[in-house]
C-alpha positions as CSV (number, residue, x, y, z in Angstrom):
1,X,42.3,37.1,28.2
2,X,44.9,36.7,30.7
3,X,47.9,38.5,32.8
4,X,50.4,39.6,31.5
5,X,53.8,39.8,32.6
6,X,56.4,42.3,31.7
7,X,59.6,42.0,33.4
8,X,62.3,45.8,33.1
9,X,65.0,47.0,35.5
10,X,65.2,50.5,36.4
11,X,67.8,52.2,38.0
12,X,67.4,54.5,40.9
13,X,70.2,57.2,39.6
14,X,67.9,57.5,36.4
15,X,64.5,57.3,35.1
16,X,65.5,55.0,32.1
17,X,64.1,51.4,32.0
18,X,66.0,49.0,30.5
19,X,64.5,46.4,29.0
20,X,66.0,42.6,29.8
21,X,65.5,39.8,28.0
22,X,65.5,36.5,29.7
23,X,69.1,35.5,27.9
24,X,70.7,38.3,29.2
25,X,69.2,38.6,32.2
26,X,70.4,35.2,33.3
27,X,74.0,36.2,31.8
28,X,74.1,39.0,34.2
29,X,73.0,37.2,37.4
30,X,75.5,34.2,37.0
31,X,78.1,36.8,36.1
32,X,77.1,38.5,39.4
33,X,76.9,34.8,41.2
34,X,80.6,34.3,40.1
35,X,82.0,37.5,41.4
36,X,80.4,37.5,45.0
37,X,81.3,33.9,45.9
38,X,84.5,33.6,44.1
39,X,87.1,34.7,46.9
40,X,88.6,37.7,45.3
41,X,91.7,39.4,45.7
42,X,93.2,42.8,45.4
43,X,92.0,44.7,42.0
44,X,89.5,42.0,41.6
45,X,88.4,42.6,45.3
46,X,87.0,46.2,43.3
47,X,84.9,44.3,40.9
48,X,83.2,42.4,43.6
49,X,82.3,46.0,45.6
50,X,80.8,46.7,42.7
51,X,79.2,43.9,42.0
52,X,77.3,44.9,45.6
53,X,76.6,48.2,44.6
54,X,74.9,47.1,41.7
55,X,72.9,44.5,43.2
56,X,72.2,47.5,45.2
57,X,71.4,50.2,42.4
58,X,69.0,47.3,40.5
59,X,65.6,46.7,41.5
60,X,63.0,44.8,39.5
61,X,59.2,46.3,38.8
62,X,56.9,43.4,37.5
63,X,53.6,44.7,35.6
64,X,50.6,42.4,35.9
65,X,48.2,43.9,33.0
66,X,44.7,42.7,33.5
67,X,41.7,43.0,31.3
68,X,39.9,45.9,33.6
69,X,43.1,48.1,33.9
70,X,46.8,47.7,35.3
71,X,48.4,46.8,38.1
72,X,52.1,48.0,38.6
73,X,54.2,46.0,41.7
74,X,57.3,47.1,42.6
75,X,59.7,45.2,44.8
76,X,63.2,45.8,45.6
77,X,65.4,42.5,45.8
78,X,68.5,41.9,44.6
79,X,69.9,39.2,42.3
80,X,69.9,35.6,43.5
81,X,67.8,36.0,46.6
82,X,69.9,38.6,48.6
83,X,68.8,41.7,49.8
84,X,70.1,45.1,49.7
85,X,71.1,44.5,53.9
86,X,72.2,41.4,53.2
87,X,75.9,39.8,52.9
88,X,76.2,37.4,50.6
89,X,76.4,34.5,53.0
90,X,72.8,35.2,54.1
91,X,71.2,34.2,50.5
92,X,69.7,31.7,49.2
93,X,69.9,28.9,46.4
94,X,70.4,30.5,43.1
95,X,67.9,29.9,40.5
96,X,69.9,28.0,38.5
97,X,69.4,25.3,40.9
98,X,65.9,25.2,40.4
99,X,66.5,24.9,36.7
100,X,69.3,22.1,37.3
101,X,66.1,20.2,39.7
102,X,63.7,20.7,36.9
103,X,66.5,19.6,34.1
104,X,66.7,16.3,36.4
105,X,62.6,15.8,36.4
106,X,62.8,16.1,32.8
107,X,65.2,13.8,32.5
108,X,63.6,11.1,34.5
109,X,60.3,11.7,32.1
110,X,62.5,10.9,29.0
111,X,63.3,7.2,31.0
112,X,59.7,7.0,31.3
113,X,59.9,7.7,35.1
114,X,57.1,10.1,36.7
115,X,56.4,11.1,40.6
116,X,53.6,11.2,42.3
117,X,54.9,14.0,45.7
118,X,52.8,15.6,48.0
119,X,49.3,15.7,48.6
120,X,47.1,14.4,45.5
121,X,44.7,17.6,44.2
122,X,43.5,18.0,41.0
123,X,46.4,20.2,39.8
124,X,48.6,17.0,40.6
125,X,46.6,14.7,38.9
126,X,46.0,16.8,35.7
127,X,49.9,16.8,35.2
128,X,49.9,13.0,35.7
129,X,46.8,12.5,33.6
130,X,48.9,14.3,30.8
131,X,52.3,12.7,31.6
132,X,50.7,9.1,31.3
133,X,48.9,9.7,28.2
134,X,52.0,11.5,26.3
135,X,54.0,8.4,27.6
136,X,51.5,6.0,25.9
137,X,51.3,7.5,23.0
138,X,55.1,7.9,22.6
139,X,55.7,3.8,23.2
140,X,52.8,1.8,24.5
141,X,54.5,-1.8,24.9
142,X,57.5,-0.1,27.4
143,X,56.6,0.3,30.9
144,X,55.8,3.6,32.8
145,X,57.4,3.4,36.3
146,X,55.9,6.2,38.9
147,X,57.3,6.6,42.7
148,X,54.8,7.8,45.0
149,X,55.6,9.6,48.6
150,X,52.5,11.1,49.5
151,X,50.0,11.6,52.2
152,X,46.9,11.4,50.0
153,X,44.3,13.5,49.4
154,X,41.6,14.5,47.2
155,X,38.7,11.0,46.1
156,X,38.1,12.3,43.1
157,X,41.9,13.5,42.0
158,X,43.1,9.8,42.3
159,X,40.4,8.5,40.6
160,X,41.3,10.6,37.4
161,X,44.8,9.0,38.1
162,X,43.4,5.3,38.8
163,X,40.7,5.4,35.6
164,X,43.7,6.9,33.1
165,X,46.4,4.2,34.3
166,X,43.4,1.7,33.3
167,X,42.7,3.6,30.6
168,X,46.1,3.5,28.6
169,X,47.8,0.6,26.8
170,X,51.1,0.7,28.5
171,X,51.9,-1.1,32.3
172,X,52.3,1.2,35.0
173,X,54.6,0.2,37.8
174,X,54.2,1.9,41.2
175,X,57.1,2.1,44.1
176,X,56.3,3.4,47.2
177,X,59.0,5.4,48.9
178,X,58.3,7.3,52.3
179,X,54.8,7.2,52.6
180,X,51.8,5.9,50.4
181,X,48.5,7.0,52.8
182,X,44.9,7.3,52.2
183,X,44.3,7.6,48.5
184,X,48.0,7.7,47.3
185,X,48.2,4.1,48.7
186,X,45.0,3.2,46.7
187,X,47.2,4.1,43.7
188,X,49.9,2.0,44.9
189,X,47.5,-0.8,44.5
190,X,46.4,0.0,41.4
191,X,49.8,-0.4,39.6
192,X,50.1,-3.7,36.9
193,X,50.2,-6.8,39.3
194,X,53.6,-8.1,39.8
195,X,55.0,-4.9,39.0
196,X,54.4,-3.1,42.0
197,X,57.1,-2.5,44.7
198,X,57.9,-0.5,47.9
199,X,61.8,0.0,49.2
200,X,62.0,-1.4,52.7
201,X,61.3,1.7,54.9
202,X,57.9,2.9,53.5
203,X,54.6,3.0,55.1
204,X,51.6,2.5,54.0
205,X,48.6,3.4,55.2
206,X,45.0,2.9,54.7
207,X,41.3,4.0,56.0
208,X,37.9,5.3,54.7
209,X,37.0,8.0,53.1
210,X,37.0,11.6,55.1
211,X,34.7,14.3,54.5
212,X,32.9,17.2,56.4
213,X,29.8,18.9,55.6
214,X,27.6,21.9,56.8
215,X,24.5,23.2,56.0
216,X,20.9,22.2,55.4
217,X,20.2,18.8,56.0
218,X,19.1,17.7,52.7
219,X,22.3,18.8,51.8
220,X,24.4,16.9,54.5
221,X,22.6,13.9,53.8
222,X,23.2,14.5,49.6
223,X,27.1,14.9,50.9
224,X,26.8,12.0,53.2
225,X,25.5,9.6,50.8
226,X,28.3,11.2,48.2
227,X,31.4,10.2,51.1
228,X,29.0,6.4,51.3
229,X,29.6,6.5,47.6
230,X,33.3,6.9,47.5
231,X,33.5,4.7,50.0
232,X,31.7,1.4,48.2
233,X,33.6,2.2,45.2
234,X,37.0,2.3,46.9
235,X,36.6,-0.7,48.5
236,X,35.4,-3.2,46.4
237,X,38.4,-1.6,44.2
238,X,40.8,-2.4,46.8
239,X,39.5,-6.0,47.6
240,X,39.8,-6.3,43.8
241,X,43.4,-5.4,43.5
242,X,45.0,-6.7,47.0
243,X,43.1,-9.7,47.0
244,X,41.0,-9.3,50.2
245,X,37.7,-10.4,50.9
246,X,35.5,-7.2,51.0
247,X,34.7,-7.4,54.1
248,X,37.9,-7.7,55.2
249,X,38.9,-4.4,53.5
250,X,35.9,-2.5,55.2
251,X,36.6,-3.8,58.4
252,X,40.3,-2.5,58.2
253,X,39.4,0.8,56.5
254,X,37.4,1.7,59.1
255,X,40.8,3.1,61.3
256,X,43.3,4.3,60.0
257,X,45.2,0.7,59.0
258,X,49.3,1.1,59.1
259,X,51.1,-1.5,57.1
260,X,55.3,-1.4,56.3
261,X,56.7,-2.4,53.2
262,X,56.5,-6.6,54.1
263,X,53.0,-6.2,55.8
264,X,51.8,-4.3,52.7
265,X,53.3,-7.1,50.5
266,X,51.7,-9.7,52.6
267,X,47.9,-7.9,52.4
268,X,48.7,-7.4,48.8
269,X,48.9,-3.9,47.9
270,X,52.9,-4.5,46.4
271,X,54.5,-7.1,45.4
272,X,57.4,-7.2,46.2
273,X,59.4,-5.2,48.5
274,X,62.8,-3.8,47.2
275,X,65.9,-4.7,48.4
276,X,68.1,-5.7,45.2
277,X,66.9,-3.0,42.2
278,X,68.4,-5.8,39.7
279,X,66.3,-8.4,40.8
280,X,63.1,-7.0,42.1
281,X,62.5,-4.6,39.3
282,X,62.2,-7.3,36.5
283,X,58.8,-7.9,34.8
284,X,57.0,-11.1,36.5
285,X,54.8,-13.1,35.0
286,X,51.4,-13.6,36.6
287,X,49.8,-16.8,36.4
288,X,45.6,-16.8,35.9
């Protein structure tokens, strides 16, 4: 069992809830959106006052329903982000532009393009896990292109990435834009040889593993061993897909290693650093 979520606007003047669904709803706040930043004169100046007043009047009481009893939260806001001792200039981006942001991701999924933003946790990597797979199974002979800009983060997250971009059928090309550290530039690496870019201003970074422990020591030294573990694997991985001698790659992983776009072409994490998208994103062939 889980929450559940029941969304009703009540009005202070009266006791009667009104039930909303989402369609009209969203009706009513973009009709609201249109009349308090449309500059508005004479009668329609009255619509807009009351427009305020009825951002005003509204408030919204969400009711999370749990399976030991119920929890009623109510919050006064008013539509679109601005409060009740707020002018309109003072609020923020309507939701709608959340939705047009989201319509945009989704469009870039139906061309086969997914991201890989922000740190990499497991929550992350599950929606890339699922992404990659749906992809794979939709067409497995087209490519899968994913950007990555991201600091790094959770050993084992990327790893579900890494062992499910091996895992499927179709080639997954990786571009680097802003910043591919730690673990998200082990996934950078990890894209199909001689399809794996970075746009002329990226960094790239590199290091060991990092890991803290507390505790017993039978337990430090079980965690110890785990972070000497990750560590072996990584590297012989990463001397496997740039190239490197191994103990090249453990030598340089031992400080933080900061490469741009041409360095991390020339160690051979991409291959290619973009400059022309018509000629640098074409298929090469590489030779055995």
């Amino acid at each position: 069992m889980g929450w559940g979520l029941k969304l009703s606007c009540v009005s202070d003047s009266s006791d009667r809830q009104l039930v909303l669904d989402k369609r009209e709803r969203d009706s009513r706040m973009a009709a609201i959106a249109m009349a308090t930043t449309t500059p508005l004169m004479g009668s329609a100046a009255k619509s807009n006052k009351s427009s305020l007043q009825l951002q005003q009047r509204f408030r919204f009481r969400l009711s999370l329903k749990s399976p030991v009893g119920t929890r009623t939260r109510t919050r006064t806001r008013a539509l679109f982000g601005v409060q009740a001792n707020q002018s309109p200039k003072d609020k923020g981006p309507p939701p709608f532009l959340f939705d047009r942001f989201q319509g945009v991701i989704d469009q870039l999924f139906h061309h086969r393009i997914i991201r890989l933003g922000g740190p990499v946790e497991d929550d992350v990597a599950n929606i890339l896990v699922s992404q990659l797979l749906y992809l794979d199974a939709l067409d497995p002979s087209k490519d899968i292109v994913m950007y990555i800009n991201s600091p790094g983060g959770s050993v084992t997250a990327g790893m579900a990435i890494f062992d499910t971009m091996k895992h499927i059928r179709a080639d997954v090309s990786t571009v680097c834009v802003g910043l591919a550290a730690s673990m998200a530039a082990f996934i950078l690496s990890a894209g199909t040889k001689g399809k794996r870019f970075s746009l002329p201003n990226a960094r790239i970074m590199i290091h060991q593993p990092l890991g803290g422990t507390q505790g017993s020591q039978s337990d430090m030294e079980i965690q110890c061993n785990e972070v000497l573990h990750h560590r072996a694997v990584l590297s012989g991985y990463l001397a496997y897909n740039t190239g490197q001698p191994l103990e090249k790659i453990i030598e340089d992983t031992d400080r933080d290693f900061f490469m741009s776009a041409k360095e991390a072409k020339e160690y051979g994490i991409v291959d290619d650093v973009i400059t022309n998208p018509l000629k640098s994103l074409q298929p090469q062939t590489i030779s055995n």
